[in-house]
C-alpha positions in Angstrom: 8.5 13.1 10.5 11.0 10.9 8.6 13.8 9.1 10.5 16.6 7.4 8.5 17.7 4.5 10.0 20.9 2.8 8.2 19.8 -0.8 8.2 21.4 -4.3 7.0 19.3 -5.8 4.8 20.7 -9.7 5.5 19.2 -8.7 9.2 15.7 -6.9 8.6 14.5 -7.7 12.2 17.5 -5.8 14.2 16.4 -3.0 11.4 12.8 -3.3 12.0 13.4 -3.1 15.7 15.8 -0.4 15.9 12.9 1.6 13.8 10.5 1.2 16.2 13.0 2.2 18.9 13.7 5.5 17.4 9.8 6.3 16.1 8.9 5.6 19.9 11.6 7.7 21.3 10.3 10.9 19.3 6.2 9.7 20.5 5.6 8.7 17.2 3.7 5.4 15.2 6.2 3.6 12.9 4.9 3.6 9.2 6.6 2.4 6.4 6.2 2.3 2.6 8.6 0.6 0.5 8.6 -1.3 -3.2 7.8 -5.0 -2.7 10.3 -6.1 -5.5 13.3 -4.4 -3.7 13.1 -5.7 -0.6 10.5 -9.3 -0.3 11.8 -10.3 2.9 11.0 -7.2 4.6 7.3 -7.6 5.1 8.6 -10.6 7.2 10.3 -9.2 10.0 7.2 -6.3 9.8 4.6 -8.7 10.8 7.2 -10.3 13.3 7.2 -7.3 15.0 3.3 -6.6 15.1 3.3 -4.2 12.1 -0.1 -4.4 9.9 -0.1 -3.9 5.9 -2.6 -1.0 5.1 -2.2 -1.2 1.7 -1.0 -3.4 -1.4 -1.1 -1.2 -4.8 0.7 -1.7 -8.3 3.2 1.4 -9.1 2.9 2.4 -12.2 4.8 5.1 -14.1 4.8 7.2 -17.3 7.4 8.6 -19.6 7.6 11.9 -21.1 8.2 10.3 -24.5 5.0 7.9 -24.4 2.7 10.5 -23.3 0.1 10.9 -25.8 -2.0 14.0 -26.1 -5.9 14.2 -25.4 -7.7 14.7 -28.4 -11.2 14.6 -26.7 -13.5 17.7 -26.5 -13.2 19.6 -22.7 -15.6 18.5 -20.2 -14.5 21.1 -17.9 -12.1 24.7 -17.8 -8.6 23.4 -15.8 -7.6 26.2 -13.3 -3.7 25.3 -12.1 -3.4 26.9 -8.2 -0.9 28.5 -6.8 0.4 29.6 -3.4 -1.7 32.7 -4.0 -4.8 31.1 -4.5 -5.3 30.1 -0.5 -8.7 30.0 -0.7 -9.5 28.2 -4.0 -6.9 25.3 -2.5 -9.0 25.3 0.9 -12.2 24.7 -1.6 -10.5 22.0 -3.2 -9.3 20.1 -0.1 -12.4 20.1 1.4 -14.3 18.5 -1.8 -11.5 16.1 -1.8 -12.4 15.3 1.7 -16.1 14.5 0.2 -14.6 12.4 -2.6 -12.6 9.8 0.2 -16.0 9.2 2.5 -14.7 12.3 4.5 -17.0 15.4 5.7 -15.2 17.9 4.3 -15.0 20.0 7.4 -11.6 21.5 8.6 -9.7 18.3 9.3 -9.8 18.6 5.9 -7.4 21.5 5.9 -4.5 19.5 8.0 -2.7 19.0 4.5 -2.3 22.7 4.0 0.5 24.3 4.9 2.2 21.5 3.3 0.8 22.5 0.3 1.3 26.0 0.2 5.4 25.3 1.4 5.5 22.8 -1.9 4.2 25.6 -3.7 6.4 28.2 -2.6 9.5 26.0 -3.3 8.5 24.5 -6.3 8.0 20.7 -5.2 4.3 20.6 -4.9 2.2 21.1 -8.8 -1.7 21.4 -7.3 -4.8 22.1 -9.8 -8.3 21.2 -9.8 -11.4 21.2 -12.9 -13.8 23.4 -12.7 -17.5 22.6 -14.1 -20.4 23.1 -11.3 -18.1 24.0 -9.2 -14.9 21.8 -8.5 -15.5 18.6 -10.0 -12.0 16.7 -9.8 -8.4 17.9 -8.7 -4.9 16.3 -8.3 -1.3 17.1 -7.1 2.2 16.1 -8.4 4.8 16.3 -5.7 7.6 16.7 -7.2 11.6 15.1 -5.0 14.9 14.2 -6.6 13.6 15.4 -10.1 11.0 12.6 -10.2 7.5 13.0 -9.7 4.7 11.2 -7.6 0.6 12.1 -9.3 -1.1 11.8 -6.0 -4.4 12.9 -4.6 -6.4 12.2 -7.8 -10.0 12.9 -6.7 -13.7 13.4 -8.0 -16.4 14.8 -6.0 -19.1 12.0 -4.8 -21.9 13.9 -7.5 -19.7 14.0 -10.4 -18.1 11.0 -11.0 -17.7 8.7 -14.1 -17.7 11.6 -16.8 -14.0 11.4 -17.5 -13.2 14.1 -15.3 -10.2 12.9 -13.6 -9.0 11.9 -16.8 -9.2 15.4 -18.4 -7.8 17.1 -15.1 -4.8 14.0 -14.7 -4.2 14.9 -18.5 -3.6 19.0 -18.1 -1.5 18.2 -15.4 0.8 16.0 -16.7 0.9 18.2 -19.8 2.2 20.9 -17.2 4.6 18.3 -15.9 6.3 17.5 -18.5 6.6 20.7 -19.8 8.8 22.5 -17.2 11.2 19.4 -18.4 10.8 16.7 -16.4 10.9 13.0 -18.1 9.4 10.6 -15.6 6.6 10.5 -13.3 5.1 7.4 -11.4 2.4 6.7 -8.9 0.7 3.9 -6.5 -2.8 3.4 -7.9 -5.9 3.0 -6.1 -8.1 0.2 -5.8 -10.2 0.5 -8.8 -8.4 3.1 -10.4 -5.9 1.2 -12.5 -7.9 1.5 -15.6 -8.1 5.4 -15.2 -4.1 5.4 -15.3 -3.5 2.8 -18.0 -5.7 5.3 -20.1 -3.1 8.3 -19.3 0.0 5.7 -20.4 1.1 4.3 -16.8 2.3 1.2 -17.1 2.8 -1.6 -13.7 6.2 -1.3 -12.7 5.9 -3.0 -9.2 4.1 -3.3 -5.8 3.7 -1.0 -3.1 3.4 -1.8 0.3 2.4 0.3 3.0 2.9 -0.9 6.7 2.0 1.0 10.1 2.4 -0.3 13.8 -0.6 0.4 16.2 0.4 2.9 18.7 -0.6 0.7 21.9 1.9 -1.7 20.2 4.5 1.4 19.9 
């Protein structure tokens, strides 16, 4: 759940603290993200308040006009999924599980439905590359026109043959195609170099902040 709270930015800590207020009234754990650059006192009041940073990652993003085509020989056949194809995204979120250190078991399923509503309404793009069975997927979720690649993923047994690169590149292809110009990301640790190669650039800093519920 998303809660907008209007906020003053020459006063982060009444903002910070009105946050939590709301967040706690609905049972919930604060969690924010936000671009470093924007707004570099905010991480102050945060920490004031208890909150943790989870992550630090460069955004990067990529322009329609810079994107360069891949002129390297297929490693794999790239199978784009629709709402239709339940089961195939079920497969695919359970190897993704396997690819973060998870077990792949159905609390790998809990992103879903949110998948199949993007889907259905046309903010979710979701496909996967197929070699022994699927060996590396992705998703673009797509809000305000402007796109966010996220989910990139290789399974544990098939990593470091360039298959996340081939199934990034289809998907962009597809991307830009239906006539969107801009798409940007918050890259992983380690997987910078994967993203440079695709035409990302750094743009700024992520940073991703959560409050322990017994601090709630």
């Amino acid at each position: 759940m998303n809660l907008a709270i209007p906020a003053n930015s020459d006063n982060w800590s009444d903002a910070v603290k009105e946050m939590v207020k709301y967040f706690t009234a609905q049972n919930l754990q604060p969690r924010l993200e936000y671009f470093d650059e924007l707004h570099p006192d905010l991480k102050i009041a945060l920490e004031a308040e208890g909150f943790q940073q989870d992550m630090r990652a460069p955004v990067m993003v990529l322009e329609a006009e810079t994107f360069q085509s891949n002129k390297t020989k297929p490693k794999g056949t790239y199978l784009r999924l629709f709402e239709k194809d339940k089961h195939q995204i079920e497969t695919a979120l359970r190897r993704q599980s396997l690819a973060y250190g998870g077990t792949g078991d159905d609390s790998a399923l809990i992103w879903l439905p949110n998948v199949l509503k993007g889907l259905e309404q046309n903010t979710v793009m979701f496909a996967v590359l197929e070699t022994d069975g699927f060996a590396s997927g992705a998703s673009i979720q797509i809000g305000g026109g402007i796109g966010e690649l996220a989910g990139v993923w290789t399974h544990p047994e098939q990593q470091k043959r360039g298959y996340a690169y081939e199934l990034c590149h289809h998907l962009i292809e597809d991307y830009f195609k239906e006539g969107y110009d801009l798409l940007w990301l918050s890259a992983a640790e380690g997987a910078q170099r994967l993203y440079e190669k695709l035409g990302f650039s750094p743009l700024g800093t992520q940073l991703n902040y959560s409050l322990e519920a017994s601090k709630a």
